[in-house]
Each structure stands twice: as C-alpha cells, then as structure tokens.
Residue, then its C-alpha position, 0 to 999 in steps of 0.5 A: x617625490x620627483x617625477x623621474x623616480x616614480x615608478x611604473x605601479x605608482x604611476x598607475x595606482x596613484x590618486x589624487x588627493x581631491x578624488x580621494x576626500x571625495x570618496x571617503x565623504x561618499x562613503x557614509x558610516x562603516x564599520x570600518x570608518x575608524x580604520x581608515x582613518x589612521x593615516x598609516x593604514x589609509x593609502x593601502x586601503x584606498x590603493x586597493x578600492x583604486x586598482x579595483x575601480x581601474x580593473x572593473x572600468x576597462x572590463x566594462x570598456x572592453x565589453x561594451x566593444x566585444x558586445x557590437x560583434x563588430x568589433x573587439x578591444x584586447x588589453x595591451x598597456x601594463x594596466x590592462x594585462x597585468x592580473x585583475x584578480x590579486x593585489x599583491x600578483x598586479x604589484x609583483x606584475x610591475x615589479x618584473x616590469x620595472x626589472x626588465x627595464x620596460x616600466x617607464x614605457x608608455x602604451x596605451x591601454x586597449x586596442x581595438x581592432x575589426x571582428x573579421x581579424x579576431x582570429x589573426x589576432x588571438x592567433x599572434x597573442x598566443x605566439x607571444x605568450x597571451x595577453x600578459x606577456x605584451x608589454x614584456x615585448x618591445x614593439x619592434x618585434x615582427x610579432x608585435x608589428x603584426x598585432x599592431x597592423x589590426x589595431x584600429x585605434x588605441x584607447x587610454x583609460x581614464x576612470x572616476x567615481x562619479x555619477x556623470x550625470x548627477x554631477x551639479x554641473x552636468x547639464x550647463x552648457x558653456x558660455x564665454x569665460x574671461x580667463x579663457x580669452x572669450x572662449x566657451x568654458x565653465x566657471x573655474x570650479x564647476x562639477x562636471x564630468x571631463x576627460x583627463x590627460x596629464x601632461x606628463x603623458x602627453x609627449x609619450x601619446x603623441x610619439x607613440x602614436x606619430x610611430x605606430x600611425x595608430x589614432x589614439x582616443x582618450x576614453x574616461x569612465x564613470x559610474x554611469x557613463x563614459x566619454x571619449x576624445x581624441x589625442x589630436x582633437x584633446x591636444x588641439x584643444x589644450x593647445x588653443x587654450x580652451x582647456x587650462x592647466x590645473x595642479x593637482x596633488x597625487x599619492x601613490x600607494x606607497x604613501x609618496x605624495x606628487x603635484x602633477x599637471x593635469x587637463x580636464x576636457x569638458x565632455x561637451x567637447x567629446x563624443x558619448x563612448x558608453x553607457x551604464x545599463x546594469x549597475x555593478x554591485x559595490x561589495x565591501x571585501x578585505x585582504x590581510x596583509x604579510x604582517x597579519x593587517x586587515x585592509x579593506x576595500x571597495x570591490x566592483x562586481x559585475x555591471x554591463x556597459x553599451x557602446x554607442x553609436x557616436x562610438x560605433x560612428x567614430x569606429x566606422x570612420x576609420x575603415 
C-alpha cells in the first residue's frame, strides 16, 4: 500500500505490527484468544482496542490540563473531535472528511490555551458549530483565526501500551554509541519509553507550525506516564543525528499493510508531561458487526492523569 493512497482513518487507526505482537502476548489467555487468531477477524478486533487506546490517552491529556485551572486543552485535529463513543460513528466521521476533501490535511491534535481566555474560546467553538465541526473549516476562516490566536501551543498525540516504567530499559542512562558518531544513545535494541514522530508527518508539522507561529509539542502517552518534546528540539535532534531512522511495518484497519519511517526519541531527551495517579480499568467489551461478527475488545475506563511542573514550566515560558 502506497502512502499516497492511505486514507485519513487508516492513517489514524493504523498499528504497527511490532506493537501489535506485543499485545497479544500481554495479554494472556481469554475466552476469546482463539477468535483472534484467525487472521480474517484479527485487524478488526485490534482496530478497535486502538481507537479505544487513542481516545482514552488524549482524554487523559486534555484532563491533566483542564486540572491546573491554569490552563485548558480542546481537541482540534480529526482524532481528537470525531465521536469517542461509537466505532462505526469515528469511521463515518473520516469518511465525510475524506468526502469534503479535508482528509490528508494535517493538524495537530489538541490546543491548549490560557484559563482567562476559556470563554473567548467556547464562545467561537460554538459559532463554528462545536468542537466536531473544526476540522471541516479551513484555517483560513476569520473564526478559525480567532481560535488560533489563543493557542499557546499545539500537541500531537502519540500513545503506547506500556508500562514506561517497567520498561527493561527505563532507568539506563545513555552512553556514547559507535553507530551514532559517539554520540549518547542506547544499544540498538533497548526498551525503553520514547516519543515518536514519523517522517511522513514531519514536513506537514513544520509548516503548520511555520504558518500558524504556534510552537508544537510532541506528547506521547503510556500507561503510566507521559512525555513530551518539542517539534523544533525533536527536529534538532534527528537532524543532528542523535535519533536514527527506523522502519517499521504498519496495518491499517482495513487489513493494508505499510513500511513507514519512524523516530524514536529517548524520554531522556524530553521533559516529564504527566503521570498516571489513578489506573483506568481495562474492560473487555464487544460490538457486532453488520454481517452478525462478534468483535472483541479492549476498552479503557476511567483513570486520572496529573500534569507536571516541567509541563507547567514549559507552559509558563511562553506567556
């Protein structure tokens, strides 16, 4: 599969094949092990404990923020506003998205912006149409100007499941590699928790950001916790060649399979962004499919996240 042809809702709900084996090893005996199994049935499942996983990780974001009462985060790229309650409501979602020839442009997923201008902000969202209806308006629009014009910085999500800090890896600190010209890494198959950034979104982050003069920040989340980096200090660092490029092989829901380029910045690069101070419950659920196919999945509830004060710092520097 191209990239070219990949759509807006593959792109979003694709996993990589080497996270994927990843959880269905975690995951242990279950009733229902044998029905994941079966190829046919195996990306539908797994489409669905991913746009679960996607959903329950920037709610936790965007409520670690609302939570300083300083400041507030809104969803704004498709991921973020489409329907986070119905499977088949998020791909009709992209579908009307990809119909109104918005799907292959790339925004970034929340803003966050000051407490003082919260109702500034509501009050244009509602003129807009509410939060669903921001990616059907180009950013052109006076409206969406306004909105913009509050943002103190952009966040892309990323999310992973892991335990960042039961990770084999998590504590070592880094040490000269040869492969990387002497300069501080991690032996090339280390586990540990990193901030990702693919190269296919690289050119589109930076000229979103060039044109908006709104600083973008790289926040990935796991389990427990969650880490941040800049795009400009992420690019400064992959430019230098601290952070090498890895392939890695994605399958998107409809089955397509994909070899992408993909960055892996060490969360000893990055600043703290959150942690994990109540665990969401892991429940398994289920959805029957047009043709009467049972599909189950892993659904995230609940759990509370804390923003930290590195976080808060890097919030702080740009009043």
């Amino acid at each position: 599969m191209s990239r070219g042809s990949e759509c807006a809702f593959d792109k979003v709900l694709s996993v990589s094949v080497e996270e994927l084996a990843v959880i269905l090893r975690g995951m242990g005996k279950a009733p229902w092990a044998d029905f994941l199994l079966n190829p046919r049935r195996l990306r539908s499942s797994d489409f669905l404990m991913r746009w679960s996983q996607g959903v329950w990780s920037e709610e936790r974001l965007t409520q670690a923020v609302n939570m300083t009462e300083q400041y507030f985060a809104l969803p704004y790229g498709p991921s973020g506003t489409a329907p986070d309650n119905d499977p088949r409501a998020f791909e009709l979602y992209f579908e009307r998205l990809e119909q109104v020839g918005l799907g292959k442009i790339k925004r970034p997923d929340l803003l966050v912006c000051h407490i003082e201008n919260k109702v500034k902000v509501d009050s244009v969202v509602r003129e807009l149409g509410g939060m669903s209806e921001l990616p059907f308006t180009p950013e052109d629009d006076a409206k969406m100007q306004h909105l913009l014009g509050h943002a103190v910085i952009a966040v892309e999500c990323e999310n992973s499941l892991w335990r960042a800090k039961q990770m084999p890896d998590y504590a070592v600190p880094l040490t000269p590699q040869k492969r990387l010209g002497g300069r501080l890494g991690l032996k090339g198959k280390a586990v540990q928790p990193t901030i990702m950034i693919k190269e296919e979104d690289r050119e589109p982050l930076r000229a979103w950001q060039k044109k908006r003069r709104i600083p973008i920040h790289i926040w990935h989340v796991f389990f427990d916790e969650a880490h941040g980096i800049s795009l400009t200090r992420a690019e400064q660092l992959i430019s230098g060649g601290d952070i090498e490029p890895k392939k890695q092989t994605y399958q998107a829901p409809g089955g397509a399979t994909t070899e992408k380029v993909i960055y892996k910045i060490y969360y000893r690069h990055a600043y703290p962004v959150a942690v994990t101070v109540e665990d969401p419950k892991l429940i398994v659920d289920s959805i029957t499919d047009k043709n009467g196919h049972i599909l189950p999945y892993v659904r995230f509830v609940g759990g509370k996240s804390e923003l930290s004060t590195e976080a808060l710092s890097v919030l702080d520097s740009f009043k």
